[in-house]
C-alpha positions, 0 to 999 in steps of 0.5 A: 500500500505504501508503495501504490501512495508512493506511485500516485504521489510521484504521478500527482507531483508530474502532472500537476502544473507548478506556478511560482510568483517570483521564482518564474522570474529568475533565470539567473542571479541578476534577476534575483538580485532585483528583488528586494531583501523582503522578497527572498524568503519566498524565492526559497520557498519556491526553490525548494519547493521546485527542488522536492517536486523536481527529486519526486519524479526524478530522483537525485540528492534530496537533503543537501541541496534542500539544506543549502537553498538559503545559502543558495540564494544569499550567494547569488544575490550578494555575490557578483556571480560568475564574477565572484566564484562560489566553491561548493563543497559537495555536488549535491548541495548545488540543485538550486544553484543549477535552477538560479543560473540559468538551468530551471527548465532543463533541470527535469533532464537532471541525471538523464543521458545529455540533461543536466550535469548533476554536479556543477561543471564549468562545461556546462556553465559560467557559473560552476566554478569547476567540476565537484563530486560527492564530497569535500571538493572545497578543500582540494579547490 
């Protein structure tokens, strides 16, 4: 039974269309950088909230991209991004990273073969400073 819940609320989570208020305005961090400081706890309800939709049809690295969105926006909107380099310590802290620059609406081929790097990698943008992986990248960078 948990599994048939589990099946239908990965269905509900593809089918149902998502608007967001602020976040469909973003596509990279200048955008962002035009909202004011009031405006950005909801630009990280949204991230996350696309984040979660996004891992329940597609699975990838749920908690630490979660736990770093906050971080995430804060970056992008005090940093001068891709001028100021962010070094991301695990890969998978970066999914809303990726959704900020520039990657929202190929984000869905995440994991899939050509789609989205699921790590950072300066081949696929300005904005990755370079190529991480699973854990403690900050220190060799």
């Amino acid at each position: 039974m948990l599994f048939l819940h589990f099946v239908i609320f990965r269905l509900e989570m593809r089918t149902e269309p998502t608007t967001y208020n602020l976040l469909s305005t973003i596509t990279f961090p200048e955008d962002l950088r035009q909202l004011s400081v009031e405006e950005l706890p909801e630009v990280c309800k949204e991230l996350r909230q696309d984040i979660i939709k996004e891992v329940s049809c597609n699975p990838g690295h749920f908690a630490a991209s979660l736990g770093t969105v906050e971080l995430t926006v804060a970056l992008h909107y005090v940093f001068n991004t891709p001028y100021d380099r962010i070094v991301w310590d695990v890969g998978h802290q970066a999914y809303g990273h990726k959704i900020l620059t520039g990657r929202r609406e190929a984000f869905s081929t995440n994991r899939k073969f050509k789609g989205v790097r699921p790590f950072p990698s300066p081949e696929e943008s300005d904005y990755d400073t370079f190529t991480c992986g699973h854990a403690s990248n900050s220190i060799s960078a």
